[in-house]
C-alpha positions as a printed NumPy array, in Angstrom:
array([[ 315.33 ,   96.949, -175.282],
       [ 318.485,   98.611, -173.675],
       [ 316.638,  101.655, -172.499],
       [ 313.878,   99.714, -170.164],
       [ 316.714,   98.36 , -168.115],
       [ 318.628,  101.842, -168.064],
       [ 318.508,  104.189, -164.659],
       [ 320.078,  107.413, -165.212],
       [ 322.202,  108.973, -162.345],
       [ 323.955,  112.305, -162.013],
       [ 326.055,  113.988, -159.446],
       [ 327.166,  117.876, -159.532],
       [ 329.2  ,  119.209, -157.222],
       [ 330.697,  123.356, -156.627],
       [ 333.253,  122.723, -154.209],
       [ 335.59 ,  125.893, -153.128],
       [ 338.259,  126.251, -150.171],
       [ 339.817,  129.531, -149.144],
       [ 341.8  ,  130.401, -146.57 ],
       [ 344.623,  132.971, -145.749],
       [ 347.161,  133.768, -142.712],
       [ 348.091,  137.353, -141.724],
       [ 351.621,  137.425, -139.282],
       [ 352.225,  140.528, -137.479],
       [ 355.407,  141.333, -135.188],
       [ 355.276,  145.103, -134.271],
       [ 358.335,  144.206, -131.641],
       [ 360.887,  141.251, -131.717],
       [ 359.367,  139.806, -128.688],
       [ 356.127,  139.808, -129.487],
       [ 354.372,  137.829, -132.347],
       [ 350.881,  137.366, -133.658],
       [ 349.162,  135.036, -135.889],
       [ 345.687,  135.07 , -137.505],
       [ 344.38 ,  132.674, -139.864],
       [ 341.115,  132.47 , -141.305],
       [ 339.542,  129.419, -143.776],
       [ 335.814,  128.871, -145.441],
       [ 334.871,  125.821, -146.949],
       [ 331.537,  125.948, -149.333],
       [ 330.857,  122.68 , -150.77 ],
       [ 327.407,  122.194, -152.717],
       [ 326.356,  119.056, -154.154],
       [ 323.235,  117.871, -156.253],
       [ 322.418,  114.13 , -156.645],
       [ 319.909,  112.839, -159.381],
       [ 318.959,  109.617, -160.301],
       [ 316.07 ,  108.716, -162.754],
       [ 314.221,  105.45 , -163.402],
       [ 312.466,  106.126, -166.799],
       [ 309.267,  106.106, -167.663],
       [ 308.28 ,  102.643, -169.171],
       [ 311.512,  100.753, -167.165],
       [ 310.613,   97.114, -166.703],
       [ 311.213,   97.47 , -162.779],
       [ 308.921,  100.397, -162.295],
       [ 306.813,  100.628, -165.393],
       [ 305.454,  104.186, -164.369],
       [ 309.25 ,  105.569, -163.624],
       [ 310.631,  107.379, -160.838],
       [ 313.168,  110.007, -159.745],
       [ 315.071,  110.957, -156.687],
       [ 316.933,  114.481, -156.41 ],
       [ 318.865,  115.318, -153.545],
       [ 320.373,  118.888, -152.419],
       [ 323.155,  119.914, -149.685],
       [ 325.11 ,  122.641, -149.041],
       [ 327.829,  122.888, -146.071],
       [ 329.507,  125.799, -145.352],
       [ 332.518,  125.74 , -142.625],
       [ 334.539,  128.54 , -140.771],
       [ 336.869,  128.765, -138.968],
       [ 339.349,  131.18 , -137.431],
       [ 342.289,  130.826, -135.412],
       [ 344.158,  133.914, -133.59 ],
       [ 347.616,  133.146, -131.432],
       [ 349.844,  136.13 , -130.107],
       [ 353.104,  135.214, -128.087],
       [ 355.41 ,  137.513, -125.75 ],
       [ 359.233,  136.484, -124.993],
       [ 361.173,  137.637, -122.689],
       [ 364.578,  136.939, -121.215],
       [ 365.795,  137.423, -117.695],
       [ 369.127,  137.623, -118.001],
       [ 371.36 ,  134.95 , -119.501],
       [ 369.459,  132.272, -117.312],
       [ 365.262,  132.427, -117.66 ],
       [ 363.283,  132.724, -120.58 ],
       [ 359.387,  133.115, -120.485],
       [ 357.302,  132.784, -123.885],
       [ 353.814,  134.128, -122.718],
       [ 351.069,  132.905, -125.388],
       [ 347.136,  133.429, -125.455],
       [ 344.364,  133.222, -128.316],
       [ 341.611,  131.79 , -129.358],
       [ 339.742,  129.332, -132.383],
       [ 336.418,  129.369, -133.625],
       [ 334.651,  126.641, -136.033],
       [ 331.57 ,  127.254, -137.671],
       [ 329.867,  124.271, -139.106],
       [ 326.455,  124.606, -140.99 ],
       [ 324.57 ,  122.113, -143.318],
       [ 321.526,  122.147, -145.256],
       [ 320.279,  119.406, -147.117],
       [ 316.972,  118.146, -148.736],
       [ 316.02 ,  114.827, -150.446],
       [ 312.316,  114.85 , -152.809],
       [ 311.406,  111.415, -154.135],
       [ 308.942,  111.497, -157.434],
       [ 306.655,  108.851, -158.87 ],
       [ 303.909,  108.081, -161.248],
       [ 305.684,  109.842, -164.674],
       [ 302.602,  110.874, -167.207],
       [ 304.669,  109.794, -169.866],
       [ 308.009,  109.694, -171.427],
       [ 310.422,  112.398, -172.217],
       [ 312.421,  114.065, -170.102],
       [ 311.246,  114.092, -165.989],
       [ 311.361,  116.508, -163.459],
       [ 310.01 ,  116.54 , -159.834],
       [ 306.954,  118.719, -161.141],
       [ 306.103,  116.068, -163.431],
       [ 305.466,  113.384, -160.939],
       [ 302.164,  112.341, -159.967],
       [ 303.369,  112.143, -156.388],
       [ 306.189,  113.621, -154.703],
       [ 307.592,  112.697, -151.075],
       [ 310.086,  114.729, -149.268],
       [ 312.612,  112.397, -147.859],
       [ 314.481,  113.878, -145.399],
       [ 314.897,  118.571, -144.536],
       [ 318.018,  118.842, -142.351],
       [ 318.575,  122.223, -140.809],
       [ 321.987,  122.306, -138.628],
       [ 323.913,  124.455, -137.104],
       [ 327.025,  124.243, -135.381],
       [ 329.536,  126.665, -133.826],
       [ 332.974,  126.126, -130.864],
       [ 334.414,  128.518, -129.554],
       [ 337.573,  128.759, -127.455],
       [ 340.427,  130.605, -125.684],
       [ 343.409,  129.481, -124.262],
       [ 346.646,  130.639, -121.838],
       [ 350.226,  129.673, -122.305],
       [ 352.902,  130.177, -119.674],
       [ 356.092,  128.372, -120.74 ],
       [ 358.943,  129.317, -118.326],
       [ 362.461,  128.01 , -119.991],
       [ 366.212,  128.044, -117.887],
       [ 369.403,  128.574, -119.883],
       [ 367.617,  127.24 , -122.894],
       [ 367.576,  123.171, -121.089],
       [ 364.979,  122.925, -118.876],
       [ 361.765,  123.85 , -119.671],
       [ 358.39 ,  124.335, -117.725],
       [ 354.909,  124.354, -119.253],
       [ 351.7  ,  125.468, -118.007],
       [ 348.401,  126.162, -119.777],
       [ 344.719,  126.305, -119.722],
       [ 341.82 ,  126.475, -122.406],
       [ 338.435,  126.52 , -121.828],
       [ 335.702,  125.636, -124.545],
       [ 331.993,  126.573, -125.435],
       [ 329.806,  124.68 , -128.071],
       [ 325.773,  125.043, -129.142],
       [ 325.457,  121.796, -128.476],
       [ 326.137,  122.182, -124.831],
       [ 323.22 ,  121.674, -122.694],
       [ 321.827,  125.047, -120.575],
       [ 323.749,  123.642, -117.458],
       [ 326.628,  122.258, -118.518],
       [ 328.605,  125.588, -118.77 ],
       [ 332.157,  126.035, -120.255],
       [ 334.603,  123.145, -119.988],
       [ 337.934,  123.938, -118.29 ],
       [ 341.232,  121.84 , -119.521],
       [ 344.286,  122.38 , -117.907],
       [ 347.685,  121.172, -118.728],
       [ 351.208,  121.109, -117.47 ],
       [ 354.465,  119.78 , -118.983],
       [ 358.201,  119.458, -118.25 ],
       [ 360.579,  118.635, -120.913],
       [ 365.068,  118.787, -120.227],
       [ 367.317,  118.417, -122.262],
       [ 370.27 ,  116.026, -121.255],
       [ 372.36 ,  116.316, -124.729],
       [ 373.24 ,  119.882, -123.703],
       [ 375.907,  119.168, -120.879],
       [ 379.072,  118.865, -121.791],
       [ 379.319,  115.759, -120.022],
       [ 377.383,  113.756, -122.421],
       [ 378.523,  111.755, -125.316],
       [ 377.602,  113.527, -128.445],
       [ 379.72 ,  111.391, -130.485],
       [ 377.339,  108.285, -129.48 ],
       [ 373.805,  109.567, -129.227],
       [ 373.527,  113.607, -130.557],
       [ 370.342,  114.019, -129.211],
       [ 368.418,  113.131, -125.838],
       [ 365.606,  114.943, -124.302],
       [ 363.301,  113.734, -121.537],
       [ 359.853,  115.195, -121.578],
       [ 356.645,  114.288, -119.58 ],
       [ 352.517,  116.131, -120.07 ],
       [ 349.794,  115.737, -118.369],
       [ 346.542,  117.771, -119.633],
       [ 342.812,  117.6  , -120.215],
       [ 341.012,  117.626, -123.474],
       [ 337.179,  116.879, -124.584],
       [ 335.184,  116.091, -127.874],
       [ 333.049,  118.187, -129.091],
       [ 329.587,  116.826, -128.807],
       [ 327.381,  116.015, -132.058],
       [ 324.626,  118.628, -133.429],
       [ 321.819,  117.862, -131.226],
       [ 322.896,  116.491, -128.366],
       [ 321.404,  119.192, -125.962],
       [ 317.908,  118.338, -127.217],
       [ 318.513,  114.703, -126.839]])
């Protein structure tokens, strides 16, 4: 008999993604960009040994629930301004912040009274496998200073600083600086453009971080 070796699984999933980005320049010089995005996925996993299966005679079924939901928004103004026909500055600040929150619950049922179709009520016994709860958010701003001489040499410097709920109470904000220096060697008129159009030399140096895991605080 087919149906006393059959288990029954089924998967369904509402999954959207929005997003948009608003640009705003009320002068030449100065530019700003804000873009915002949500993520909602939710997802419900069934499967169903039957009542009178040859592996578990009295049947069984296991229904599993999550939802995520994720946010995040990203804002990044700019200010140029020349000095001249000689220095350039490009002054930049903003900020990001990700939202990250799951839910999810898993019920195991056993001990069908009969057949027909089953449902977690009509279980003799019903375990609750795992009840997640998490919640995660990071937040950060950030400082931009790029100084740039008749449009060859340029001069980077920059800072962000980070805050996450998964920080412990006296670990503070984290600090990352960063500095750069990039010239470009193409743009004399000594060098051979016929052989290589192309040459820039560029060097960083910085500090960046991971963002720790949900519960590391309490761990």
């Amino acid at each position: 008999n087919q149906a006393a070796l059959d288990i029954g699984t089924k998967t369904k999933t509402d999954h959207y993604v929005s997003g948009f980005t608003l640009n705003y320049s009320p002068l030449d010089a100065w530019t700003n960009r804000l873009s915002v995005g949500f993520d909602y996925n939710n997802v419900e996993n069934r499967s169903i040994i039957p009542f009178g299966h040859l592996r578990n005679p009295v049947g069984q079924i296991v229904q599993g629930a999550w939802v995520r939901q994720f946010l995040s928004v990203d804002y990044a103004s700019t200010y140029k301004k020349d000095f001249g026909s000689t220095f350039t500055t490009a002054t930049s600040l903003g900020g990001q912040l990700f939202q990250d929150n799951l839910n999810s619950t898993s019920v195991t049922g056993d001990e069908f009274s009969g057949p027909g179709e089953p449902v977690l009520t009509s279980a003799a016994r019903r375990t609750i496998g795992t009840d997640t709860r998490r919640r995660v958010v990071n937040a950060g701003l950030f400082f931009q200073e790029q100084i740039g001489w008749k449009d060859r040499a340029f001069v980077t410097l920059g800072m962000r600083v980070d805050g996450n709920s998964a920080f412990g109470e006296d670990f503070g904000l984290q600090w990352y600086p960063k500095v750069g220096f990039a010239y470009a060697l193409s743009d004399h008129d000594w060098w051979p453009k016929d052989k290589i159009e192309t040459f820039k030399l560029r060097s960083a140096i910085g500090e960046s971080g991971k963002a720790p895991c949900a519960f590391d605080a309490v761990r």
